[in-house]
ROVOKE-245160 format. One record per residue: residue number from 1; residue in one letter; x, y, z of N, C-alpha, C in turn. Coordinates in Angstrom, 1 decimal. Atoms other than C-alpha are relative to their C-alpha. Example, Ala and Ser with C-alpha at 12.3 -4.5 7.8 and 13.67 -1.06 7.14 Angstrom:
BEGIN
+-----+--------+--------+--------+--------+--------+--------+--------+--------+--------+--------+
! num ! residu !    nc1 !    nc2 !    nc3 !   cac1 !   cac2 !   cac3 !    cc1 !    cc2 !    cc3 !
+-----+--------+--------+--------+--------+--------+--------+--------+--------+--------+--------+
!   1 !      A !    0.9 !   -1.2 !    0.0 !   12.3 !   -4.5 !    7.8 !    0.9 !    1.2 !    0.0 !
!   2 !      S !   -0.9 !   -1.1 !    0.0 !   13.7 !   -1.1 !    7.1 !   -0.8 !    1.1 !    0.8 !
+-----+--------+--------+--------+--------+--------+--------+--------+--------+--------+--------+
end
This chain:
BEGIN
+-----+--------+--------+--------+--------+--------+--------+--------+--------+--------+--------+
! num ! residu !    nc1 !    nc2 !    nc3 !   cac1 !   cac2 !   cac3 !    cc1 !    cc2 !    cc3 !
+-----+--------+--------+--------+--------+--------+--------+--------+--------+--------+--------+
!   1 !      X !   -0.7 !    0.2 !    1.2 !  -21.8 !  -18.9 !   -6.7 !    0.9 !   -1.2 !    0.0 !
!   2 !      X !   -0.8 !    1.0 !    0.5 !  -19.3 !  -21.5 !   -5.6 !   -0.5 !   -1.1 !   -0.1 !
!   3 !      X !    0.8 !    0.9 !    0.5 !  -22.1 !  -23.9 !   -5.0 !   -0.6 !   -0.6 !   -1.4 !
!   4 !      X !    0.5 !   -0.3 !    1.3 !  -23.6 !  -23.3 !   -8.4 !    2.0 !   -0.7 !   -0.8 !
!   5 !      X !   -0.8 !    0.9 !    0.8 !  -20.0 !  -24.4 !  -10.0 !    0.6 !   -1.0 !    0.6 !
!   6 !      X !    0.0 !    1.5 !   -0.5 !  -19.2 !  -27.2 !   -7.6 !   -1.4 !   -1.0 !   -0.6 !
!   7 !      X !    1.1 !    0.8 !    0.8 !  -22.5 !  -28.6 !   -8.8 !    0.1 !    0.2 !   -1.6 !
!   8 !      X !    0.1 !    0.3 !    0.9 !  -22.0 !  -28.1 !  -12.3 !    1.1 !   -0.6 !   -0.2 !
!   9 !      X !   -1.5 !    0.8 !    0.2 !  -18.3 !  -29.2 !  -12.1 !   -0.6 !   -1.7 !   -0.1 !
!  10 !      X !    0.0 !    1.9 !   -0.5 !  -19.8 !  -32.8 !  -10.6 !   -0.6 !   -0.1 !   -1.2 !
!  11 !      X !    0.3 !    0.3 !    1.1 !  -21.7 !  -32.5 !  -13.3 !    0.2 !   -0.4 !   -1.5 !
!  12 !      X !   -0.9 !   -0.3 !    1.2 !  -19.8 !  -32.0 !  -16.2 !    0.8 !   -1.2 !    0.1 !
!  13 !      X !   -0.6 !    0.7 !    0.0 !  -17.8 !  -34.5 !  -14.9 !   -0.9 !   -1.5 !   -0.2 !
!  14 !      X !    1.1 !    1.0 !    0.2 !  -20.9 !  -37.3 !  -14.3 !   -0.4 !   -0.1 !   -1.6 !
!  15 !      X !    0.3 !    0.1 !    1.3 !  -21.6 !  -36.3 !  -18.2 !    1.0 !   -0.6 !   -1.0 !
!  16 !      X !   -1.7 !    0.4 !    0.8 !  -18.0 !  -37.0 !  -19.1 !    0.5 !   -1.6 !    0.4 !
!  17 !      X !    0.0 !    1.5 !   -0.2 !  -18.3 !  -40.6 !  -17.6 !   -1.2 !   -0.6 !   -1.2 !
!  18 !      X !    0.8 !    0.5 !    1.1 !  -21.6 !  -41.2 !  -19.5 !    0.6 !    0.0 !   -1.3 !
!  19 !      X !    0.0 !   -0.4 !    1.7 !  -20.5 !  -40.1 !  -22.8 !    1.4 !   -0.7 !   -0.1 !
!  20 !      X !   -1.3 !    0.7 !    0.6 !  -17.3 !  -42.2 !  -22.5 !   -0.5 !   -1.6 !    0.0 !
!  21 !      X !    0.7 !    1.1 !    0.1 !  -19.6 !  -45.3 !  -21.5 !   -0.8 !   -0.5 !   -1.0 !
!  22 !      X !    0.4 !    0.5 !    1.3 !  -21.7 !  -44.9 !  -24.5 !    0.7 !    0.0 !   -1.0 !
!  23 !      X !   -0.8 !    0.0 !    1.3 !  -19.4 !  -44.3 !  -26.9 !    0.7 !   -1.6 !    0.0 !
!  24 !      X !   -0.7 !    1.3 !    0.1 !  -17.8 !  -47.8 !  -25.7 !   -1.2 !   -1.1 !   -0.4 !
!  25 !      X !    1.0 !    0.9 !    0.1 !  -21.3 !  -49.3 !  -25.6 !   -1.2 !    0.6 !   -1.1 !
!  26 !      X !    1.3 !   -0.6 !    0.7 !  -23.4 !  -47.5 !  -28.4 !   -0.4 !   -1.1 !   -1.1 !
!  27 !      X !    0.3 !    0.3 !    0.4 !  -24.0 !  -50.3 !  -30.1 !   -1.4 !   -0.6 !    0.5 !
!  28 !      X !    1.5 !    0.7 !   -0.2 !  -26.3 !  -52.1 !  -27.5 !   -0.9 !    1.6 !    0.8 !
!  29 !      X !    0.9 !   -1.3 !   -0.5 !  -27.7 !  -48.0 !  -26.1 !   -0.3 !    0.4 !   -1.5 !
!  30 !      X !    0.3 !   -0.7 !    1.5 !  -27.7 !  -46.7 !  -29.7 !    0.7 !    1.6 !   -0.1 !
!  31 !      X !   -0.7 !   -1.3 !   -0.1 !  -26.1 !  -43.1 !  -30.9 !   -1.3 !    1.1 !    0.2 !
!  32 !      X !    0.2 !   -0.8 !   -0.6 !  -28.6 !  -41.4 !  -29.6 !   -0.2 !    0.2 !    1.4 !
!  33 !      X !   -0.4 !   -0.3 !   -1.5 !  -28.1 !  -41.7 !  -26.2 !    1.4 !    0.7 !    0.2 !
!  34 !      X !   -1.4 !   -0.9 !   -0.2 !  -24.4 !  -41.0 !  -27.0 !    0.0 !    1.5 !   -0.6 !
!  35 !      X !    0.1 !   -1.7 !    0.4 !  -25.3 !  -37.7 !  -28.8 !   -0.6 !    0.8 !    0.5 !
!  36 !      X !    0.5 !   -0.7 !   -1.3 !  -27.5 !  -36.6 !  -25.9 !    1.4 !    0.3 !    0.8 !
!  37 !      X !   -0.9 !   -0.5 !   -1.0 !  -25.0 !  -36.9 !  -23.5 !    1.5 !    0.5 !   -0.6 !
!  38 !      X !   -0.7 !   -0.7 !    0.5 !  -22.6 !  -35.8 !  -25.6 !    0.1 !    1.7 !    0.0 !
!  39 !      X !    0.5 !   -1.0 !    0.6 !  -24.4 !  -32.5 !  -26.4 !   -0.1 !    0.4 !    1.3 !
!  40 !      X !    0.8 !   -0.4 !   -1.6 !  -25.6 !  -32.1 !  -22.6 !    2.0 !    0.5 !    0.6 !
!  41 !      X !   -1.8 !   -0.4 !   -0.5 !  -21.2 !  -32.3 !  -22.0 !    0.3 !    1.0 !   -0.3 !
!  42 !      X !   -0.4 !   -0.8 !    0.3 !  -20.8 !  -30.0 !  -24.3 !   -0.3 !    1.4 !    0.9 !
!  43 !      X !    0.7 !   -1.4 !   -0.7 !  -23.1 !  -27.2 !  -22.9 !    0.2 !    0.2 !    1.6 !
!  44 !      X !   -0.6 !    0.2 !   -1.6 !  -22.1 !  -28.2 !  -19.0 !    1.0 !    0.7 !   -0.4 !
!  45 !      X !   -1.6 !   -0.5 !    0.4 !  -18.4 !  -27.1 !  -20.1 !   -0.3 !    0.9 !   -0.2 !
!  46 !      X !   -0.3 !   -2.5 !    0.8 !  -19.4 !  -23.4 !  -22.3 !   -0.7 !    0.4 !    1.5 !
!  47 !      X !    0.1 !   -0.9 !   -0.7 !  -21.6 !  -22.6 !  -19.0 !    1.4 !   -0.2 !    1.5 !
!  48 !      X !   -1.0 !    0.2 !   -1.0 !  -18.8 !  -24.2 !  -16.5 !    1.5 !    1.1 !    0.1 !
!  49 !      X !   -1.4 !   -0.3 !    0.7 !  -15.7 !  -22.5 !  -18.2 !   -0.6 !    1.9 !    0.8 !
!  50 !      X !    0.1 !   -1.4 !   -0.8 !  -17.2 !  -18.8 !  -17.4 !   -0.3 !    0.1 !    1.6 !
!  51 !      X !    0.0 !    0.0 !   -1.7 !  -18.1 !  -19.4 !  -14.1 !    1.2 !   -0.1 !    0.7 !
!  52 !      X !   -0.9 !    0.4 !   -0.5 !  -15.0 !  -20.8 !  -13.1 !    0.9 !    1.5 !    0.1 !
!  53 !      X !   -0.8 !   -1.3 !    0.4 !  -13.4 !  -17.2 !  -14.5 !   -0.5 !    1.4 !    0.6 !
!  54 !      X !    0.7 !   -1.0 !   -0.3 !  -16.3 !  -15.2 !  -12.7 !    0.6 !    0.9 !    1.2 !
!  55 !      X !   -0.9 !   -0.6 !   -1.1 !  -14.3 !  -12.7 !  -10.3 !   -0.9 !   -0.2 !    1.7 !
!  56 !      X !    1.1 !    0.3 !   -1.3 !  -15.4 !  -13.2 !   -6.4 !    0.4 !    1.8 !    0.2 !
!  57 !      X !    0.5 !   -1.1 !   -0.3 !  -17.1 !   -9.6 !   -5.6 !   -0.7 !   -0.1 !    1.3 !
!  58 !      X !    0.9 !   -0.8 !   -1.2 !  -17.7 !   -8.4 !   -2.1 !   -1.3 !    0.6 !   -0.6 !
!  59 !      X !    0.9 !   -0.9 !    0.8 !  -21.1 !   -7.5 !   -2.5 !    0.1 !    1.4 !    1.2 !
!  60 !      X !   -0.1 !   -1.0 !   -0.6 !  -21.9 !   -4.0 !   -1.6 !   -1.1 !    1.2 !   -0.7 !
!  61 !      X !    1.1 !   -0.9 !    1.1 !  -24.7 !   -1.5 !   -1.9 !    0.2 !    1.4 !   -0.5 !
!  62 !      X !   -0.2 !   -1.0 !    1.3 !  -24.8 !    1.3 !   -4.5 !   -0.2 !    1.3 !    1.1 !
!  63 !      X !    0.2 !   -1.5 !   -0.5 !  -25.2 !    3.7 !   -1.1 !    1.7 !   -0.1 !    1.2 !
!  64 !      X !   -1.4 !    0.3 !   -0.9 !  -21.9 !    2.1 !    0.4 !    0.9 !    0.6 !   -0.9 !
!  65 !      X !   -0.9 !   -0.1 !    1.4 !  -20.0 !    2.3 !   -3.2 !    0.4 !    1.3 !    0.4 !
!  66 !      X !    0.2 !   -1.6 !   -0.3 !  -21.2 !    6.1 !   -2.7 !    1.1 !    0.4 !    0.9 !
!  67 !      X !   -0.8 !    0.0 !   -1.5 !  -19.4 !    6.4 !    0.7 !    1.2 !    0.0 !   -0.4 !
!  68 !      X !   -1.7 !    0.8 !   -0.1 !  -16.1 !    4.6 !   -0.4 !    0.7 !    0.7 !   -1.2 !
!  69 !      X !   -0.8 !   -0.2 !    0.8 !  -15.8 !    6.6 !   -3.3 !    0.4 !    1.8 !    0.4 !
!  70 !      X !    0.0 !   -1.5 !   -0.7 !  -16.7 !   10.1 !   -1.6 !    1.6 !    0.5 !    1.1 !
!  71 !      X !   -1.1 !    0.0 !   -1.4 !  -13.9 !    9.3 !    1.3 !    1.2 !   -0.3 !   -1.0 !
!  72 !      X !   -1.4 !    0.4 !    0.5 !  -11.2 !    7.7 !   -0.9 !    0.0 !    0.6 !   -1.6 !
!  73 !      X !   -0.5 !   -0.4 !    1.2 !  -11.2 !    9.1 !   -4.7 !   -0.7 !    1.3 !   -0.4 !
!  74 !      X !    0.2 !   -1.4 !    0.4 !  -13.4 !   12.0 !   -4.9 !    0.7 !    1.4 !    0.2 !
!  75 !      X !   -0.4 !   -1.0 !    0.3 !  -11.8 !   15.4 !   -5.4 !   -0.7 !    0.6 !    1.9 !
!  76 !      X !    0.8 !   -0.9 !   -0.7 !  -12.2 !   17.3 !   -2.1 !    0.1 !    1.5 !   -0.2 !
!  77 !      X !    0.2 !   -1.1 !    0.3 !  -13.3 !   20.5 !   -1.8 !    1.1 !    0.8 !    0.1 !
!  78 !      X !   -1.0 !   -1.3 !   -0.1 !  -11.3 !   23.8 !   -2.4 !    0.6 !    0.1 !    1.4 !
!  79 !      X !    0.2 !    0.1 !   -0.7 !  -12.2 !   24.6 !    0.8 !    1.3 !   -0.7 !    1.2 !
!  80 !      X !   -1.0 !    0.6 !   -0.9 !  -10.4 !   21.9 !    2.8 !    1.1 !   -0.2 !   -0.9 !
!  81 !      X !   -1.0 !    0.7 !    0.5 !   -7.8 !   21.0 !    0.7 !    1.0 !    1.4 !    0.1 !
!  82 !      X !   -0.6 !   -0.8 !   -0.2 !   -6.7 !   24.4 !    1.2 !    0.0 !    0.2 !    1.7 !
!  83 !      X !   -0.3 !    0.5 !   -1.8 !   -6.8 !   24.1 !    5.2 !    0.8 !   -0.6 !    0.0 !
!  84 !      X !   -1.1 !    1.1 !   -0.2 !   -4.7 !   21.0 !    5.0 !    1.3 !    0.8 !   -0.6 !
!  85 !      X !   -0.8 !   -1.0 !    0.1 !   -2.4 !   23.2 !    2.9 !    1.0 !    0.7 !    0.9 !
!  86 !      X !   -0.3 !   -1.1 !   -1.3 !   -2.2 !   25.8 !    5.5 !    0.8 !   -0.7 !    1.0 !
!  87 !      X !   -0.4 !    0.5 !   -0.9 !   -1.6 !   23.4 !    8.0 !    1.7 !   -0.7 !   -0.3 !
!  88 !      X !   -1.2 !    0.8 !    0.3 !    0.9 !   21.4 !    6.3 !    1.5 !    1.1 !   -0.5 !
!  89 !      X !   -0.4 !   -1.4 !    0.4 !    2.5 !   24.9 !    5.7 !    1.1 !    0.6 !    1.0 !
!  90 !      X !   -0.3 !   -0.6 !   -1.8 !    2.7 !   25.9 !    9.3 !    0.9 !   -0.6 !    0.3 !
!  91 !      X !   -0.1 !    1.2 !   -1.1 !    3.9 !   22.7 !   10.4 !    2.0 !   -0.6 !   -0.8 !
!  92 !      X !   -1.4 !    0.8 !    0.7 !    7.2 !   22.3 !    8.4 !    1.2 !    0.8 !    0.5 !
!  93 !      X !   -1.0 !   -0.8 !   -1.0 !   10.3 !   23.1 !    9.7 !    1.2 !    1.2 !   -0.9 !
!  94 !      X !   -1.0 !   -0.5 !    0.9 !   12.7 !   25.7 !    8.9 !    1.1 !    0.6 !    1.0 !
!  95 !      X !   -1.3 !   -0.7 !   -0.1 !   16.3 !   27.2 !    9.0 !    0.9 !    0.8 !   -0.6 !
!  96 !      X !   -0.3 !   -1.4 !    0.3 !   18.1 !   30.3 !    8.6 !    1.3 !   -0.9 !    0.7 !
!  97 !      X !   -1.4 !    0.1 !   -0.7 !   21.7 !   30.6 !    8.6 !    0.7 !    0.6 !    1.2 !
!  98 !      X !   -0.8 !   -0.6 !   -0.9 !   22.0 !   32.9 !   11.5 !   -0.1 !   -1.2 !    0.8 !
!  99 !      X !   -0.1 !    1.6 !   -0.9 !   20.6 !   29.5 !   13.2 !    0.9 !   -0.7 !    0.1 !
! 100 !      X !   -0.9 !    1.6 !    0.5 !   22.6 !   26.9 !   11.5 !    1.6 !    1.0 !    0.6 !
! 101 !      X !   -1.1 !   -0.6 !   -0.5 !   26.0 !   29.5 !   12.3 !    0.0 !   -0.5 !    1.5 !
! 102 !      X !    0.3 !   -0.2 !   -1.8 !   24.6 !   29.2 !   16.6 !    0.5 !   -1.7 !    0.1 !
! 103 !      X !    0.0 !    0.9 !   -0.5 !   24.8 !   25.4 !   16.0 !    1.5 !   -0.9 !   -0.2 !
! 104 !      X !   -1.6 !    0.4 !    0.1 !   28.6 !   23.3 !   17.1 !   -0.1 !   -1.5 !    0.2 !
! 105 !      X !   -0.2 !    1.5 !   -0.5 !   29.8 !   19.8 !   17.7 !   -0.2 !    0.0 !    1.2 !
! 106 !      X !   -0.1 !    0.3 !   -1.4 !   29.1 !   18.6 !   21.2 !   -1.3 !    0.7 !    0.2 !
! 107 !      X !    1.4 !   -0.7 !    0.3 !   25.5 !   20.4 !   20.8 !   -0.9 !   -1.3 !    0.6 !
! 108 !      X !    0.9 !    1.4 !   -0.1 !   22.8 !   17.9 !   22.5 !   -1.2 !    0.8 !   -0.9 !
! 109 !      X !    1.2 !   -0.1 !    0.7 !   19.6 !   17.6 !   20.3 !   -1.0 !    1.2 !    0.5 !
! 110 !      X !    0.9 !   -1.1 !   -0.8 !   17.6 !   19.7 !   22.5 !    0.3 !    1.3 !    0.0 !
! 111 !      X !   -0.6 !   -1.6 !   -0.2 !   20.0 !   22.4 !   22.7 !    0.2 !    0.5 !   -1.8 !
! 112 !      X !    0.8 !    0.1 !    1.3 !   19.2 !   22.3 !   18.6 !   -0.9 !    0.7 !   -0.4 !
! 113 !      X !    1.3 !    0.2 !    0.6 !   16.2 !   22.2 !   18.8 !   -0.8 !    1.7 !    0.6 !
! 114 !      X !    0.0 !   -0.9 !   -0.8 !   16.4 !   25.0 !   21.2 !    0.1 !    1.5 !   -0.7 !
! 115 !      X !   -0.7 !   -1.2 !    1.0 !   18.3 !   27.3 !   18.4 !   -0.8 !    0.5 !   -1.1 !
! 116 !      X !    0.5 !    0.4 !    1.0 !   16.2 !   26.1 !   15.5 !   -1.3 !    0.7 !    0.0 !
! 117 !      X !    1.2 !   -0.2 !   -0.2 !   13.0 !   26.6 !   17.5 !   -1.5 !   -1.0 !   -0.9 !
! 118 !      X !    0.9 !    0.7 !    0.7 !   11.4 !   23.6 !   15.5 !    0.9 !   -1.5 !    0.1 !
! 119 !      X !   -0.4 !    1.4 !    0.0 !   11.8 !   19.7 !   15.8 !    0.6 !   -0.6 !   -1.0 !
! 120 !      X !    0.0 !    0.3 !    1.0 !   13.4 !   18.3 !   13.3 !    0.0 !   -1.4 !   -0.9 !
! 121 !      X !    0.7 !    1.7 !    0.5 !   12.7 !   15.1 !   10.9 !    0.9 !   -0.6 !   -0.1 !
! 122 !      X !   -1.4 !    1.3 !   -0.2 !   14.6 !   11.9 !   11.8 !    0.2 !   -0.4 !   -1.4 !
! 123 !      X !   -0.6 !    0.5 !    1.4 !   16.0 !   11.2 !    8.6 !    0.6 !   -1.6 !    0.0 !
! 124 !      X !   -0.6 !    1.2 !   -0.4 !   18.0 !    8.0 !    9.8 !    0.4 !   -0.1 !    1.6 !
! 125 !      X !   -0.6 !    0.4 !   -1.3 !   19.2 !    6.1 !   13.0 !    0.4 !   -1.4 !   -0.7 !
! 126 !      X !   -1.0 !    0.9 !    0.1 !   21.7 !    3.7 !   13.0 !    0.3 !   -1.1 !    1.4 !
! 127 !      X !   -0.8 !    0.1 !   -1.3 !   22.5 !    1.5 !   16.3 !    1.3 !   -1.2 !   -0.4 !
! 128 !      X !   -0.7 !    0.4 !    0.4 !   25.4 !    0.0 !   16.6 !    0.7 !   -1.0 !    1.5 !
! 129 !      X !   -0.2 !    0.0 !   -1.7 !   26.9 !   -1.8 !   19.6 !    0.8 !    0.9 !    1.0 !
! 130 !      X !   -0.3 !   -0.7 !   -1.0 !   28.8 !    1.0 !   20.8 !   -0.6 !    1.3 !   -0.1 !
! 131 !      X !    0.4 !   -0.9 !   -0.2 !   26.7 !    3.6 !   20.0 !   -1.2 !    0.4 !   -1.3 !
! 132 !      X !    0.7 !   -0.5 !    1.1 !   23.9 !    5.1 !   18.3 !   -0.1 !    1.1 !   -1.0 !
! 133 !      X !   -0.1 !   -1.0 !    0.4 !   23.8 !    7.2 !   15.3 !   -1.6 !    0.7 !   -0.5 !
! 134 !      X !    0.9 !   -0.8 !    0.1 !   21.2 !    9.8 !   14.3 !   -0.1 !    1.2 !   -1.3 !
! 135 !      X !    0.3 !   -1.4 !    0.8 !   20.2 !   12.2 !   11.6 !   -1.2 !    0.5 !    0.0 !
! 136 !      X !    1.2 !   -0.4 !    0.1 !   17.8 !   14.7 !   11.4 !    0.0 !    1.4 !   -1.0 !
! 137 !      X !   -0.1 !   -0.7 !    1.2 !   16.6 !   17.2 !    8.7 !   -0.9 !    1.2 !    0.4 !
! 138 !      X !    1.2 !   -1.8 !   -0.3 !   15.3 !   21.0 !    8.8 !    0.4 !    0.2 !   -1.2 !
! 139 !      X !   -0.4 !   -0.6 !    1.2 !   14.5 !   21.6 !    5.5 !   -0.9 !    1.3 !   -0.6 !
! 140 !      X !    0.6 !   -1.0 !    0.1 !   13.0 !   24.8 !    4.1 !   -1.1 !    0.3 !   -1.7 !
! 141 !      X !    0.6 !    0.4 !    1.1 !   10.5 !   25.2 !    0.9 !    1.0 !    0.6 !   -1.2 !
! 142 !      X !   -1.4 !   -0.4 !    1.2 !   13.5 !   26.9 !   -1.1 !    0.5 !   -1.5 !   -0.8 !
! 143 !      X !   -0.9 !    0.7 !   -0.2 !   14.9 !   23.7 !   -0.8 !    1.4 !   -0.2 !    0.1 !
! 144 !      X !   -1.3 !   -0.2 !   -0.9 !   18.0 !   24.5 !    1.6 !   -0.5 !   -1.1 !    1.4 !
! 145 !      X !    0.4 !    0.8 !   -1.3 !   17.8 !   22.3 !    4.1 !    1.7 !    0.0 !    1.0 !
! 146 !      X !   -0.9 !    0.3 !   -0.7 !   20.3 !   21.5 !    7.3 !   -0.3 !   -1.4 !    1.0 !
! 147 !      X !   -0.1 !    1.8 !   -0.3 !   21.4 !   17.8 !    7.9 !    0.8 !   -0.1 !    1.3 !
! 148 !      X !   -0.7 !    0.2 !   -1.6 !   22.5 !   17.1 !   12.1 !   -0.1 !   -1.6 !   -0.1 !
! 149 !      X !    0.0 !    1.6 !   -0.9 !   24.1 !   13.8 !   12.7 !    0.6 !    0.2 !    1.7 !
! 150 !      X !   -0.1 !    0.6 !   -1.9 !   24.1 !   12.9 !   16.6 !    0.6 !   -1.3 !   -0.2 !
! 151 !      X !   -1.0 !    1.2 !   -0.2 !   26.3 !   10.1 !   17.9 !   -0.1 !    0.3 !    1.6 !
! 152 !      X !   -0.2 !   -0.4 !   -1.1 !   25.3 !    9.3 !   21.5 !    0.7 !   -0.8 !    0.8 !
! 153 !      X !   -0.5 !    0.4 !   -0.5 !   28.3 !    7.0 !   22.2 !   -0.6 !   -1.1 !    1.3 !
! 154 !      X !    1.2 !    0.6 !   -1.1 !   25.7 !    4.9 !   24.6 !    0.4 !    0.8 !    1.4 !
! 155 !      X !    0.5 !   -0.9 !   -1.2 !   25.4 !    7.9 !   26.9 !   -1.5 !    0.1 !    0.5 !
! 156 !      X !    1.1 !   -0.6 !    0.2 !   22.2 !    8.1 !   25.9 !   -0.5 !    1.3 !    0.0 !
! 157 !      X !    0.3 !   -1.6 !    0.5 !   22.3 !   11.8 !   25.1 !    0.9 !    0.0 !   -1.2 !
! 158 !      X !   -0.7 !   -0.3 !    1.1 !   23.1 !   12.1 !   21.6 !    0.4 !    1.4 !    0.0 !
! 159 !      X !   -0.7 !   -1.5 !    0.4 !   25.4 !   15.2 !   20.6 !    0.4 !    0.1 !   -1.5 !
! 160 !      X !   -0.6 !    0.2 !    1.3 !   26.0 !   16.4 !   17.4 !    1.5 !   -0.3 !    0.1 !
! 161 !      X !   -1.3 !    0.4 !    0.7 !   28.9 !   15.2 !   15.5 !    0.3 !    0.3 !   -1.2 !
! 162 !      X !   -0.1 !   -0.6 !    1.3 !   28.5 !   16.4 !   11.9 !   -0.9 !    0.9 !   -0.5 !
! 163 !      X !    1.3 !   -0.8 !    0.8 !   26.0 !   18.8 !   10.1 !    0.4 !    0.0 !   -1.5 !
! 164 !      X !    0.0 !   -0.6 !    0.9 !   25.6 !   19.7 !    6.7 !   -1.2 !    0.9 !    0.0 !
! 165 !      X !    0.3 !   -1.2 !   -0.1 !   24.6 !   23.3 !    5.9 !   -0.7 !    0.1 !   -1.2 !
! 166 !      X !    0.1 !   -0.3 !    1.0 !   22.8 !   23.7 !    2.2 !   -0.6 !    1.0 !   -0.4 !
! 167 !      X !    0.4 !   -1.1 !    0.6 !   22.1 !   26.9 !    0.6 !   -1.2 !    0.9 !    1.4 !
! 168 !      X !    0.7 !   -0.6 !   -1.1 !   20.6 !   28.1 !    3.9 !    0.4 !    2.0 !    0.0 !
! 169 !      X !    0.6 !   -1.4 !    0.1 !   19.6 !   32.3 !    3.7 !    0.0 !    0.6 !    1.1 !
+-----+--------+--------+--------+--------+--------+--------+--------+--------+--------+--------+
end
């Protein structure tokens, strides 16, 4: 395709020298040579102009297309979509306030995580040069969650230093 309008470009352009040659000289070529190449300019240009605009398309066959639309936009089944569900179900963290009550300042992460019985999501880190900060989030489908910032002073064992507690049950 780009071949195809590089060669009609030169072209279009070769017709656009002629047709300015005869128009200076049509007395000794005559107007019909300048109304050929005139006419021939014209029509180089209406097929050049779309080409130029033609989008560049990977090609791709109609059993790939299939594939690409099965994996990325088709609807999947009940089936799994309710697995992933499940999973994503399982997998989320939660907290109770008899927990969030067990947890104090000076608390390392682990001993937390210990209380909690579940990891919880880094929310932020900060470093700083004298120390790094940390948050992490246990939140619950209520939407109660409990916010732990850590501060590990470059001990390298962060300890909590603040929480927030929200509507925790």
């Amino acid at each position: 395709m780009f071949y195809l309008f590089v060669g009609l470009f030169i072209i279009t352009i070769a017709l656009g020298i002629l047709t300015i040659f005869f128009l200076f000289k049509w007395e000794k070529y005559g107007s019909k040579r300048l109304s050929i190449t005139a006419l021939a300019l014209v029509v180089s240009v209406l097929i050049l102009i779309p080409l130029g605009k033609a989008p560049v398309v990977d090609e791709m066959s109609e059993e790939e297309a299939n594939q690409w639309y099965e994996d990325n936009i088709a609807p999947k089944s009940t089936e799994e979509t309710a697995s992933v569900a499940q999973e994503v179900k399982e997998n989320k963290p939660t907290i109770s306030k008899a927990e969030a009550d067990q947890i104090h300042v000076g608390m390392t992460y682990e001993e937390v995580v210990s209380i909690i019985g579940q990891e919880g999501t880094l929310d932020n880190e900060t470093k700083m040069s004298h120390t790094t900060l940390t948050s992490y989030k246990w939140k619950n489908e209520d939407g109660s969650y409990a916010a732990i910032f850590f501060s590990d002073k470059n001990t390298g064992v962060p300890k909590v230093k603040d929480f927030i507690f929200s509507n925790l049950k």
